[in-house]
C-alpha positions as semicolon CSV with decimal commas, in nm:
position;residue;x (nm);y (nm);z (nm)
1;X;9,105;0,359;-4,123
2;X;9,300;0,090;-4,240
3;X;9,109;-0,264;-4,176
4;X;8,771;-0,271;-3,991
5;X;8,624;-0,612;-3,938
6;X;8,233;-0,634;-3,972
7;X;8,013;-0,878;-3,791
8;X;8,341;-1,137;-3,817
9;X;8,297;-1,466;-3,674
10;X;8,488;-1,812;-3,717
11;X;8,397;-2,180;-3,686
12;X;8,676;-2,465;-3,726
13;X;8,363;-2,694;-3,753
14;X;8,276;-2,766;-3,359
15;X;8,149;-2,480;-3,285
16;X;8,195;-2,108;-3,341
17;X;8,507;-1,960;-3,148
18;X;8,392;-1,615;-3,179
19;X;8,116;-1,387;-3,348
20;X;7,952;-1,087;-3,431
21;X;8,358;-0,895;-3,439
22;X;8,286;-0,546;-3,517
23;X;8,595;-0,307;-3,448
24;X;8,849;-0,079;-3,678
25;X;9,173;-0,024;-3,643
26;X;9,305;0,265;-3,697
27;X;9,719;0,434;-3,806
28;X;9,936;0,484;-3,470
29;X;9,714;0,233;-3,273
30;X;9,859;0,002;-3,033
31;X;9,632;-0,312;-2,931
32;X;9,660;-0,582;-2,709
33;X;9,456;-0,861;-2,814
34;X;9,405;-1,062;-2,503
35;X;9,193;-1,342;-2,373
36;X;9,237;-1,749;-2,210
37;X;9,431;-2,008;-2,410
38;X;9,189;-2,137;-2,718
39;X;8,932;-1,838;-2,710
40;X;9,063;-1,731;-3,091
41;X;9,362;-1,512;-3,024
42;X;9,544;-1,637;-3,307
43;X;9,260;-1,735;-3,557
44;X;9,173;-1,344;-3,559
45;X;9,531;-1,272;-3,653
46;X;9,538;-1,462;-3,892
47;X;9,225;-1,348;-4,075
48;X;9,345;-0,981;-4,072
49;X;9,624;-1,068;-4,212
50;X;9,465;-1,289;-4,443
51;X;9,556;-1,644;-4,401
52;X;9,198;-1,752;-4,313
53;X;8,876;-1,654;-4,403
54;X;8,620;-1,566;-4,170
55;X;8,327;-1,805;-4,141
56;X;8,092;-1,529;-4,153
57;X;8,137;-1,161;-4,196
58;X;8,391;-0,965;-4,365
59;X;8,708;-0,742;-4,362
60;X;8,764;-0,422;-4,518
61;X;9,085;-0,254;-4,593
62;X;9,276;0,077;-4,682
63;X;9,397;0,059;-5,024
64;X;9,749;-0,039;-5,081
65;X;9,751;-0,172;-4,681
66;X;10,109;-0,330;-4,617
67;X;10,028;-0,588;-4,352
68;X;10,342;-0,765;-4,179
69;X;10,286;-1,121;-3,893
70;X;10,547;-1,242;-3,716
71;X;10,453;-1,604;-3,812
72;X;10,514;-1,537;-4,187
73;X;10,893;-1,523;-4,175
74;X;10,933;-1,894;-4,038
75;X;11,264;-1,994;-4,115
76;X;11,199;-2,278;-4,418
77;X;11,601;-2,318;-4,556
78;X;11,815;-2,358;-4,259
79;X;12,133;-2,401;-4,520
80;X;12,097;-1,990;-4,615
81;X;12,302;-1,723;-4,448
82;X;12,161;-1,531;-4,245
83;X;12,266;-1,196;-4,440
84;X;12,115;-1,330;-4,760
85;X;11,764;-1,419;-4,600
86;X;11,730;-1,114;-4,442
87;X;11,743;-0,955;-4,813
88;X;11,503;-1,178;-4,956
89;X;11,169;-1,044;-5,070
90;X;11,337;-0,654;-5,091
91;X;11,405;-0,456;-5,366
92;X;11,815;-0,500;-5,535
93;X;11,748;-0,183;-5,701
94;X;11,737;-0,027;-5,310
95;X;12,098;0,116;-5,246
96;X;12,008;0,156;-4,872
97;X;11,915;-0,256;-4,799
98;X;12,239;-0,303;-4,644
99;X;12,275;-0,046;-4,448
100;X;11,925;-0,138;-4,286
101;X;11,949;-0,461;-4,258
102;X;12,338;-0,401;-4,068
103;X;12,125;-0,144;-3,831
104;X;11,837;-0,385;-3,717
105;X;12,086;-0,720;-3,711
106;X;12,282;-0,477;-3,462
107;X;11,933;-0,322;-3,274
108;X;11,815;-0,705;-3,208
109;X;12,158;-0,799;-3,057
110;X;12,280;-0,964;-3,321
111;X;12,642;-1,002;-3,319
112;X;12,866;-0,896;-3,662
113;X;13,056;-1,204;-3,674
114;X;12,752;-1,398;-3,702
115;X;12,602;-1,202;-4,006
116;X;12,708;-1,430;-4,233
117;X;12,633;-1,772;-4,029
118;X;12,396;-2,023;-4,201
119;X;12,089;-2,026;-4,007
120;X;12,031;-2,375;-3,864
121;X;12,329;-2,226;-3,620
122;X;12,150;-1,993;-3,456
123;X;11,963;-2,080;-3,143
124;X;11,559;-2,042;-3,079
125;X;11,593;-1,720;-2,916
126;X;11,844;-1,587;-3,156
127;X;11,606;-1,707;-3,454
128;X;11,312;-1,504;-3,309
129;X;11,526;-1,231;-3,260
130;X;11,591;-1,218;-3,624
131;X;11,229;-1,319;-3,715
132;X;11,152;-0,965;-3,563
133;X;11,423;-0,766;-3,679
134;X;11,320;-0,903;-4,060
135;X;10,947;-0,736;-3,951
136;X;11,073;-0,447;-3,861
137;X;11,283;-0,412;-4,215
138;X;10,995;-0,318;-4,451
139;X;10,763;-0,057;-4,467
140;X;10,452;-0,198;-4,298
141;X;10,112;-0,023;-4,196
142;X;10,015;-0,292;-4,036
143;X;10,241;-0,496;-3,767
144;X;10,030;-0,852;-3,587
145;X;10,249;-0,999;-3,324
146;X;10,127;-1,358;-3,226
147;X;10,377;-1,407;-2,849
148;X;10,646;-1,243;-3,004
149;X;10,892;-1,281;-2,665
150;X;10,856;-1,667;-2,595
151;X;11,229;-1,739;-2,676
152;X;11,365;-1,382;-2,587
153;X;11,586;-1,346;-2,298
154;X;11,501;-0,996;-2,103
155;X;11,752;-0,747;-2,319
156;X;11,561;-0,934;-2,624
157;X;11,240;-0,782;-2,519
158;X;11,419;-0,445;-2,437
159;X;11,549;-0,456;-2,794
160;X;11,198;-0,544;-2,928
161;X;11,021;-0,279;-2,710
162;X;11,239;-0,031;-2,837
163;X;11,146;-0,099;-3,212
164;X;10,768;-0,120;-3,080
165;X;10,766;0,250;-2,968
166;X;10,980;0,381;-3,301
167;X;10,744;0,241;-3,496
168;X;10,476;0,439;-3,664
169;X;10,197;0,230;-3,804
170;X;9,938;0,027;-3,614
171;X;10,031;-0,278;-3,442
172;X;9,856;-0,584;-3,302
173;X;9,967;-0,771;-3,031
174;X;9,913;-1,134;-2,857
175;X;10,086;-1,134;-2,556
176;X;10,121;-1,302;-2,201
177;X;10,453;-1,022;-2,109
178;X;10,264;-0,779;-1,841
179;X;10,557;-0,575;-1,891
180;X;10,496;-0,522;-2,226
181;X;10,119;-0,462;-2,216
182;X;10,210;-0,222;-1,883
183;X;10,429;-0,026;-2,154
184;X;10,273;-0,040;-2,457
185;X;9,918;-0,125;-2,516
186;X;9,685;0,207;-2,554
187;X;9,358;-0,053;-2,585
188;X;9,252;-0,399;-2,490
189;X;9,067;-0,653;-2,694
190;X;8,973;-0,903;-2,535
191;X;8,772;-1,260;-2,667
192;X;8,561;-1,380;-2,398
193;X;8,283;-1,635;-2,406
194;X;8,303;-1,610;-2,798
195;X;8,252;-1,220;-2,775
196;X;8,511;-0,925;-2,813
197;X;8,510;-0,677;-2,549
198;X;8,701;-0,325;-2,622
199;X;8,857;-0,146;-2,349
200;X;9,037;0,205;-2,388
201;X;9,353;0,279;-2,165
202;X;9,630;0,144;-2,041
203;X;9,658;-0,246;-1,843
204;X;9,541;-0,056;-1,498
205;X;9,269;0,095;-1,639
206;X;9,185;-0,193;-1,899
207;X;9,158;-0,428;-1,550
208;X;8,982;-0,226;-1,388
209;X;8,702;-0,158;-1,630
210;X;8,692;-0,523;-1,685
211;X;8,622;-0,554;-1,342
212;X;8,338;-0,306;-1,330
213;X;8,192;-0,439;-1,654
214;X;8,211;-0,787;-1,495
215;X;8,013;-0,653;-1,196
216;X;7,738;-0,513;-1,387
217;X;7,629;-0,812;-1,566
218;X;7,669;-1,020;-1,290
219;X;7,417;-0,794;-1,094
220;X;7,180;-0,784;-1,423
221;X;7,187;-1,141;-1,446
222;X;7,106;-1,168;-1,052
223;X;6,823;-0,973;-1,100
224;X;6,710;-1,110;-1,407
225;X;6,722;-1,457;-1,232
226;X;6,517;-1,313;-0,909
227;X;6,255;-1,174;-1,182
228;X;6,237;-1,523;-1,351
229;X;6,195;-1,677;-1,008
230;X;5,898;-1,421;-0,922
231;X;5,749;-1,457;-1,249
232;X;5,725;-1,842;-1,198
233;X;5,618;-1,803;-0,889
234;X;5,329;-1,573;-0,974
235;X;5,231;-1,780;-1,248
236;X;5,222;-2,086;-1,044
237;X;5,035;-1,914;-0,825
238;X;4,769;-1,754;-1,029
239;X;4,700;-2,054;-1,269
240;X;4,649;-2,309;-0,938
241;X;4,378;-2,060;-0,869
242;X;4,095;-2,190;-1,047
243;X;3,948;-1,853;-1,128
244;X;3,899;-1,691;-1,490
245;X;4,037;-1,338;-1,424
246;X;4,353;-1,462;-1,189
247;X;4,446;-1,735;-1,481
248;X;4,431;-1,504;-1,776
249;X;4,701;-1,337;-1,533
250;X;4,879;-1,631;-1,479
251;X;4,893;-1,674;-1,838
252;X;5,000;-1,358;-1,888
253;X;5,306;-1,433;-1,606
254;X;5,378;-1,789;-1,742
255;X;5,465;-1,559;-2,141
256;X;5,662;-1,322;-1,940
257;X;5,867;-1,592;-1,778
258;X;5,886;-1,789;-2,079
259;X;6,025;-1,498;-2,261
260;X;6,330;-1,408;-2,019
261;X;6,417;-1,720;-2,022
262;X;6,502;-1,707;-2,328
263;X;6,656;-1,404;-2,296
264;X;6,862;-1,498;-2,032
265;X;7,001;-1,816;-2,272
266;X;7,185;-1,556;-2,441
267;X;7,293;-1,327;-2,157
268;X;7,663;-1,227;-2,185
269;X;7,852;-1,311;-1,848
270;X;8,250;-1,240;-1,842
271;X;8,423;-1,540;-1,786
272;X;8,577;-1,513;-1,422
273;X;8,925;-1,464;-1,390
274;X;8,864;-1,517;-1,006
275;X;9,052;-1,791;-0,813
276;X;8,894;-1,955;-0,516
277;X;9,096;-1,813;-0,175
278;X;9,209;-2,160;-0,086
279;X;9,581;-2,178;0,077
280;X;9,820;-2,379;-0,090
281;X;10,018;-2,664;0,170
282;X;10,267;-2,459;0,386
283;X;10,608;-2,604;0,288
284;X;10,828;-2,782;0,584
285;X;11,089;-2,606;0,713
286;X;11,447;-2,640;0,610
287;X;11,813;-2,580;0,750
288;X;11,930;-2,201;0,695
289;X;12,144;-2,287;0,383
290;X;11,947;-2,445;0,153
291;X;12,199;-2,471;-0,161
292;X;12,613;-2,424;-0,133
293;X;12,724;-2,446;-0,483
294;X;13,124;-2,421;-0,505
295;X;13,344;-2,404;-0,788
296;X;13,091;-2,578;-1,059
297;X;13,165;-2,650;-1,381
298;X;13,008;-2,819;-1,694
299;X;13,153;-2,919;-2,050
300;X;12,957;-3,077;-2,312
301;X;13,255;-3,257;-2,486
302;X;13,533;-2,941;-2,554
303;X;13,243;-2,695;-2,497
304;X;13,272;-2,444;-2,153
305;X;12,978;-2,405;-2,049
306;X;13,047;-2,207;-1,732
307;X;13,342;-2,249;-1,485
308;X;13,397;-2,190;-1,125
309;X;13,060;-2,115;-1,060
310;X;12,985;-2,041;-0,683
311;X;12,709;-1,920;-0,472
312;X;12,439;-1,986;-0,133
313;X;12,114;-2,012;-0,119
314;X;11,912;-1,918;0,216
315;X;11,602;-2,011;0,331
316;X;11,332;-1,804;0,250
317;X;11,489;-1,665;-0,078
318;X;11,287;-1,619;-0,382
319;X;11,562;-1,604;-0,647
320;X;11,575;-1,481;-0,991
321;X;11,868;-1,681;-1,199
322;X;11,951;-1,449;-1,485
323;X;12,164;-1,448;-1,824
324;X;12,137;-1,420;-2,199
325;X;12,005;-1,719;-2,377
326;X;12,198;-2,031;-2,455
327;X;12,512;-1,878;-2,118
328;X;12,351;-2,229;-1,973
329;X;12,111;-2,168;-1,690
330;X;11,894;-2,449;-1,746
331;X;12,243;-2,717;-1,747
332;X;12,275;-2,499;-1,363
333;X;11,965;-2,621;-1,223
334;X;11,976;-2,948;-1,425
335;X;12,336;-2,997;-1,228
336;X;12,172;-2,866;-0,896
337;X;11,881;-3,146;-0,963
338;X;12,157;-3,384;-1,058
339;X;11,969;-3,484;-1,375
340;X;12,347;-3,442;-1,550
341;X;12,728;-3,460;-1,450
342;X;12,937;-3,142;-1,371
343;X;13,189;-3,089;-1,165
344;X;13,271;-2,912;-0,850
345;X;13,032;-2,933;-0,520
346;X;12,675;-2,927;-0,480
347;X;12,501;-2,970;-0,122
348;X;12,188;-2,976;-0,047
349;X;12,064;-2,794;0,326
350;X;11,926;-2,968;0,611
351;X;11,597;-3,094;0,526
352;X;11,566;-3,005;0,180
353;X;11,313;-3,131;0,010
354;X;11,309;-3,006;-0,356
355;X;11,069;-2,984;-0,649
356;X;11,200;-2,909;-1,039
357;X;10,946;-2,818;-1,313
358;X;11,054;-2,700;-1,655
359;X;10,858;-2,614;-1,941
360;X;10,846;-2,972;-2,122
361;X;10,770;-3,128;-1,804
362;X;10,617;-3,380;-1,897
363;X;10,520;-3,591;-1,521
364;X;10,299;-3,927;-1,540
365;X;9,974;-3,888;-1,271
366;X;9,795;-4,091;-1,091
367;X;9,464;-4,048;-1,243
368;X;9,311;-3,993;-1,595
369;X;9,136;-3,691;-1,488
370;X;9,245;-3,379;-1,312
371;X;9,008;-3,381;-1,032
372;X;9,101;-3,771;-0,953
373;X;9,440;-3,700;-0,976
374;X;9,447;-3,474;-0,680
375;X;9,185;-3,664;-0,473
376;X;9,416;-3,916;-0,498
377;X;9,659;-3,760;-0,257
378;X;9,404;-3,598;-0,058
379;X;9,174;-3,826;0,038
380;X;9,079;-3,645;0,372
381;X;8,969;-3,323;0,141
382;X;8,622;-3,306;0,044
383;X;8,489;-3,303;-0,303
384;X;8,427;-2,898;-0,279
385;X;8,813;-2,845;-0,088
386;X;8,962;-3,053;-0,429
387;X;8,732;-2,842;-0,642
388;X;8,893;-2,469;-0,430
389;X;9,237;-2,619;-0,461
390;X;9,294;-2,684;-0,817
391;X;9,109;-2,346;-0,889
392;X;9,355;-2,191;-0,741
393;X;9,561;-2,341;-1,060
394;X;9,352;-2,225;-1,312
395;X;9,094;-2,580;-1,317
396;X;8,779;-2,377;-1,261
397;X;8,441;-2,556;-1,339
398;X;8,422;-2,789;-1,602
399;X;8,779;-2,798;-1,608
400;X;8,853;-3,004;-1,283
401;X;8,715;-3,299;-1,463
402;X;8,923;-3,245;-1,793
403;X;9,107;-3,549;-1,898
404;X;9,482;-3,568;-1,810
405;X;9,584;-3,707;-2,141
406;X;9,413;-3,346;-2,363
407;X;9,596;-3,128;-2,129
408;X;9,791;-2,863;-2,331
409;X;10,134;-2,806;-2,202
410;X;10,085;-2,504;-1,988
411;X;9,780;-2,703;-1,821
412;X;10,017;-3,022;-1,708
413;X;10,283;-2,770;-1,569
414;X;10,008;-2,607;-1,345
415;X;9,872;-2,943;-1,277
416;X;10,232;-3,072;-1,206
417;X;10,271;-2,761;-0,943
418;X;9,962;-2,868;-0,774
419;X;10,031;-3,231;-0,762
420;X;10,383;-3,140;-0,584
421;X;10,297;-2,835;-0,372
422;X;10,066;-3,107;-0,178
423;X;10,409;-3,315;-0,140
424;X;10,518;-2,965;0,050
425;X;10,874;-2,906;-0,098
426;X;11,075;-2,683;0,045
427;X;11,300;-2,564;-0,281
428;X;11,111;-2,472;-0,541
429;X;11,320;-2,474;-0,872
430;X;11,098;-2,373;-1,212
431;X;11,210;-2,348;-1,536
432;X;11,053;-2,077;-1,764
433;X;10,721;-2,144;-1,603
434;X;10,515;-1,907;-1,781
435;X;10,574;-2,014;-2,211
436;X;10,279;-2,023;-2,368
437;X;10,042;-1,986;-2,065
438;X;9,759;-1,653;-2,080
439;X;9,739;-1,396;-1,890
440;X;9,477;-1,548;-1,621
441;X;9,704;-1,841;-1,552
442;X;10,013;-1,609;-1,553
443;X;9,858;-1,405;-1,275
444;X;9,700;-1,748;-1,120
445;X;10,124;-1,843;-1,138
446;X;10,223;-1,528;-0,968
447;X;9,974;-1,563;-0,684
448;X;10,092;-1,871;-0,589
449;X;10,477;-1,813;-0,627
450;X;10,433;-1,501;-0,384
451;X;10,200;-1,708;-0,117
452;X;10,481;-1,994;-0,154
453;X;10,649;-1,967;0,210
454;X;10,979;-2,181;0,111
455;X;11,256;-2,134;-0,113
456;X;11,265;-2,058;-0,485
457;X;11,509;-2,048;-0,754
458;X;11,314;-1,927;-1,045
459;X;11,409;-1,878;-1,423
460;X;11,204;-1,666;-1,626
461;X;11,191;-1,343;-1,903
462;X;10,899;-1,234;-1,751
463;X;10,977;-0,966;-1,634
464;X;10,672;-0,829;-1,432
465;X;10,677;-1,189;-1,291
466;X;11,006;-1,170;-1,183
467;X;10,959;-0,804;-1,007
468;X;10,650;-0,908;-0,807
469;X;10,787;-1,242;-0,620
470;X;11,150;-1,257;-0,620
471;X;11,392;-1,058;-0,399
472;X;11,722;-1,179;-0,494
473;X;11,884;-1,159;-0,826
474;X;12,187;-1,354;-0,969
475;X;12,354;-1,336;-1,304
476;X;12,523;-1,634;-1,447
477;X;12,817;-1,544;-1,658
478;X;13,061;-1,768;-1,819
479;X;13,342;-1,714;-1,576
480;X;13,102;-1,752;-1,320
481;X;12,790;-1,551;-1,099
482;X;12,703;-1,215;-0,952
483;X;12,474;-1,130;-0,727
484;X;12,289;-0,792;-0,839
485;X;12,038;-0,582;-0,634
486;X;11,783;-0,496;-0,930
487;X;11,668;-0,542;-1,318
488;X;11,803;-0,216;-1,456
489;X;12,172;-0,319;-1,324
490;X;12,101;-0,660;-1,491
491;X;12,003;-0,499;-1,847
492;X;12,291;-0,274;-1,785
493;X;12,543;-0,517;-1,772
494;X;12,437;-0,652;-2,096
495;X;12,363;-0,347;-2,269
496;X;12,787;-0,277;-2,166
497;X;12,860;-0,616;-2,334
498;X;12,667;-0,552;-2,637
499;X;12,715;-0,460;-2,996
500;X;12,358;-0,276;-3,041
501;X;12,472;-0,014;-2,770
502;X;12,887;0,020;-2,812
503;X;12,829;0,006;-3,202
504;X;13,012;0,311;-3,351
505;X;12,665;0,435;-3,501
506;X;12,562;0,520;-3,102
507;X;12,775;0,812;-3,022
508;X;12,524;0,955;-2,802
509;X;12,503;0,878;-2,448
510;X;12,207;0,601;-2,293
511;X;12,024;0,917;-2,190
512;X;12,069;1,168;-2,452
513;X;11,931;0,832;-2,702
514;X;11,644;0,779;-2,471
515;X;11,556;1,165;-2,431
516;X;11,567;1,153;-2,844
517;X;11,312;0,867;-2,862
518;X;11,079;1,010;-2,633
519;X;11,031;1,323;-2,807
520;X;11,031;1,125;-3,118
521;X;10,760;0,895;-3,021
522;X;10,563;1,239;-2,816
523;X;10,605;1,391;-3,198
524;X;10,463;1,086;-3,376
525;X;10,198;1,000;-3,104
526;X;10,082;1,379;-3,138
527;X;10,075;1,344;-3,540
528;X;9,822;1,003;-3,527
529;X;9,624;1,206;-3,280
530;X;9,583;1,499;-3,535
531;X;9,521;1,274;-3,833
532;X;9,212;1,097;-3,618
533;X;9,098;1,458;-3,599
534;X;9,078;1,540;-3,972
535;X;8,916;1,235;-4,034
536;X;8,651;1,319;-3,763
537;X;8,639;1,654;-3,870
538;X;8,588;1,544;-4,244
539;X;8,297;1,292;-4,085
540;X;8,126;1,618;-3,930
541;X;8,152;1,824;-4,262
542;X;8,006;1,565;-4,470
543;X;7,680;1,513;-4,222
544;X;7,644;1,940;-4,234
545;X;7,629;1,920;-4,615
546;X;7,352;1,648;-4,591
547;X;7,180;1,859;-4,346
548;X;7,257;2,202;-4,552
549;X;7,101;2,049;-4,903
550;X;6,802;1,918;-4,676
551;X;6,721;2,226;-4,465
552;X;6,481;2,485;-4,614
553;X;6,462;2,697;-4,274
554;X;6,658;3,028;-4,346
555;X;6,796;3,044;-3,967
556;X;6,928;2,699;-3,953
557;X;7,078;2,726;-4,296
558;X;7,295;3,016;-4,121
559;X;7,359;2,819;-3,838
560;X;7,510;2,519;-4,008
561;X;7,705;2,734;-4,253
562;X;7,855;2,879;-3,934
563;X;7,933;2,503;-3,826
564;X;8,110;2,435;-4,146
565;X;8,322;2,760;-4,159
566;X;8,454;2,675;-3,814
567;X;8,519;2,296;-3,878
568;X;8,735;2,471;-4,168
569;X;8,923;2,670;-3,937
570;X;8,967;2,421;-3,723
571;X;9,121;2,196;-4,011
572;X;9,367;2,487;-4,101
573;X;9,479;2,479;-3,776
574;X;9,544;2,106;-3,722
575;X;9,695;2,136;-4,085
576;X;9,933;2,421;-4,000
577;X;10,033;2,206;-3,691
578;X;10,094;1,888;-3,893
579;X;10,324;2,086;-4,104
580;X;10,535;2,250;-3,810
581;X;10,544;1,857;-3,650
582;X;10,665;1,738;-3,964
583;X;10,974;1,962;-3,986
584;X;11,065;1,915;-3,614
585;X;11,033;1,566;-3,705
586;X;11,247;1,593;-3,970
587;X;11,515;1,739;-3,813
588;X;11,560;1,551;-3,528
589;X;11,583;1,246;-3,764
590;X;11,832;1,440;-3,946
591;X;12,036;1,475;-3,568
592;X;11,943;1,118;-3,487
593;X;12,224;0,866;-3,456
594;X;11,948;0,585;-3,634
595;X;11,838;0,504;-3,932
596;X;11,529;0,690;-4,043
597;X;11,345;0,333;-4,002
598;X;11,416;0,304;-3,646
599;X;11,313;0,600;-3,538
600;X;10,975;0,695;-3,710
């Protein structure tokens, strides 16, 4: 064990956001701490880690616990080189702190020549990307990731995926990335309605137990309601009776109904994930070419951005516009939009009508409140067609009548896609639609972008996004664009172009690295697996002792005795194991082209 939380729950003063917490984690897990925007993701991370105290409850730990969050290495002196910071807080006595630090700079992509940069020079995305790589430097137990790949480009989150799996401890995670919960959660918390819900398995199975679980209450709480309504009617019934004998059972009735309903005050119900089926405005139609981009350029003062950039759009297209962070993909469609100068050519198609969201958008409405806002422009929908259509953006119940003006950033850019898919645009140009929204609205995002019947030109690092809607995939480069027919040729052409895999400390070949890691990670996945069964073995012995010093029947004494003698061969054998796993582990670390902290 090394933290279990016990009857944890947390109140900012309005209200408790959760309660009555009760899980353990446990060396080698992996968990995916899920749940909607504002149900406590983050508050929980930060009392494990220790930042805030719960309101009630309380947290116990392993002795000596090394705990390591992502949000404690904020960047505070900008003026420091980047070298120098990552060494801060280590040991000078440790002979081996370069070396590691050289090996994780170069496993998060982080280019030689920049080692020694001051660190308000570094972009968002590179800063995260260091952030991480500074996590990954000591020797934690306990890793809490709070959206760790909002400012990564797509070989970012390779690179951090890869440290994920070499890594040996537990590990925490808050994240959005289906990709990365498809890949590496082994368990699901999630916080809904103030509750945490555990579910073992991977994202398949973690959905669909959620959706059986969500079932069975519902049908509990349907027949719980049909019993109230019986009840009430039988007491009703009874009492208007008159007689002695039929009102003491009306009395009786009117107790029982009294007492469900307040039982059914605090009946659990999973909060719906569910969309109303409600189709969005089909899009009018366009010319064939949408977009003809030819020989585009754009300078910020000396500054190339790209040059000669050229390239079609068709109708129809769902696009993915690709390239590291900071090669200038947002100046593209802000020169497409004409929101800047550039030159070259840029026509629009025949009947294009376009629509441009980014991530700060940050449109004025025509209403103070989101259901007035779209009645506004739909004044021949009914109350309960309004209601289905901004469901369909994540504004389900209460919500349709939340003010504009409180709306978190996510919620205006799902409100601003609602407001302008009425308009029916027939380009569709988003921005990194899918920072900082949860994993309900990213879904909610995805339904509608694959629905969407006109053209799209979409940037985004999600990847499992990306996969699911578009069918077209172009790379901008700085000498211009290239059209590629899938992901994997995409992270290959940066992995080609970058230090982390053409570094002279990666002799191996892709493969032969990649067949290394996996039996690696099989090894250390196999070794958490056998610890989990000492411990439960341990567990077993110690209730057979209570039971042996309790017992005075001479036939059960044998019979536990017999119990104990095989749990100890049974912990021989697991021990025996452990030992040949540790020297296979050993020497493939001694083969391994890593460091020794990359690959356990």
């Amino acid at each position: 064990m090394l933290l279990k939380l016990s009857n944890v729950g947390f109140d900012y003063g309005d209200g408790y956001i959760f309660r009555n917490i009760n899980q353990t984690i446990y060396f080698g897990e992996r968990i995916a701490l899920v749940g909607p925007n504002g149900s406590g993701k983050t508050t929980l991370l930060k009392i494990m880690h220790g930042e805030l105290k719960p309101t009630e409850g309380f947290i116990e730990q392993k002795n000596g616990i090394k705990i390591g969050y992502q949000d404690q290495f904020r960047v505070d002196n900008v003026e420091v080189n980047l070298f120098d910071w990552m060494k801060e807080d280590l040991s000078k006595d440790d002979p081996s702190i370069d070396r590691r630090v050289r090996s994780l700079l170069k496993g998060f992509g982080i280019r030689e020549e920049d080692w020694n940069k001051r660190l308000k020079y570094f972009s968002g995305g590179e800063l995260t990307r260091i952030s991480l790589a500074k996590l990954f430097l000591s020797d934690y137990d306990l890793l809490l990731f709070d959206e760790p790949t909002n400012h990564l480009d797509l070989l970012g989150i390779e690179i951090f995926m890869r440290n994920l799996q070499n890594f040996s401890g537990a590990i925490v995670i808050v994240s959005h990335d289906r990709y990365i919960l498809k890949k590496f959660a082994q368990c699901f918390w999630e916080i809904n309605n103030r509750r945490l819900l555990k579910f073992k398995g991977d994202y398949d199975d973690y959905i669909e137990n959620r959706k059986r679980l969500q079932k069975e209450l519902r049908r509990s709480y349907q027949n719980k309601m049909q019993k109230l309504s019986k009840l009430e009617e039988q007491a009703r019934k009874f009492l208007q009776t008159g007689d002695k004998k039929l009102s003491k059972v009306g009395k009786s009735r009117l107790k029982a109904f009294e007492k469900l309903s307040k039982q059914m005050e605090s009946h659990f119900l999973i909060e719906d994930w569910e969309t109303v089926n409600i189709k969005i405005p089909e899009p009018k139609r366009s010319g064939e070419i949408v977009l003809k981009v030819k020989n585009l350029s754009k300078k910020f003062g000396n500054k190339s951005v790209f040059e000669k950039v050229s390239f079609e759009i068709h109708s129809g297209e769902k696009i993915a516009l690709l390239g590291r962070n900071g090669i200038g993909k947002t100046t593209l469609l802000k020169c497409i939009t004409n929101e800047i100068d550039y030159s070259g050519e840029i026509t629009l198609g025949h009947n294009v009508r376009f629509c441009f969201l980014t991530q700060n958008h940050n449109e004025i409405f025509s209403a103070d409140v989101v259901f007035d806002v779209v009645k506004s422009l739909t004044p021949q929908w009914n109350d309960h067609e309004v209601r289905a259509y901004v469901g369909r953006f994540g504004f389900i119940g209460e919500d349709v009548f939340k003010p504009v003006k409180i709306l978190s950033g996510g919620e205006r850019l799902r409100l601003s896609l609602a407001v302008n898919l009425i308009a029916k645009p027939n380009f569709l140009i988003l921005d990194e639609p899918t920072n900082h929204l949860d994993i309900p609205t990213t879904q909610m995002l995805e339904d509608v972008l694959r629905e969407y019947s006109g053209t799209l030109l979409l940037v985004s690092h999600d990847r499992y996004l990306i996969e699911r809607v578009c069918n077209k995939f172009m790379v901008l480069k700085e000498d211009g664009i290239i059209e590629i027919s899938n992901l994997e040729n995409y992270l290959d052409i940066l992995k080609e172009d970058d230090d982390f895999v053409n570094s002279s400390d990666n002799k191996l070949s892709y493969f032969e690295r990649k067949k290394l890691r996996n039996r690696l990670k099989k090894i250390n996945e196999r070794f958490h697996e056998l610890e989990r069964l000492i411990e439960e073995l341990a567990e077993e012995r110690r209730n057979l002792n209570r039971r042996l010093y309790q017992e005075n029947d001479y036939k059960k004494l044998m019979e536990i005795n017999s119990e104990i003698e095989e749990i100890d061969k049974k912990e021989n054998e697991i021990l025996r194991e452990l030992e040949k796993l540790e020297s296979m582990k050993l020497e493939l670390e001694k083969n391994s082209p890593f460091d020794r902290e990359e690959s356990v």
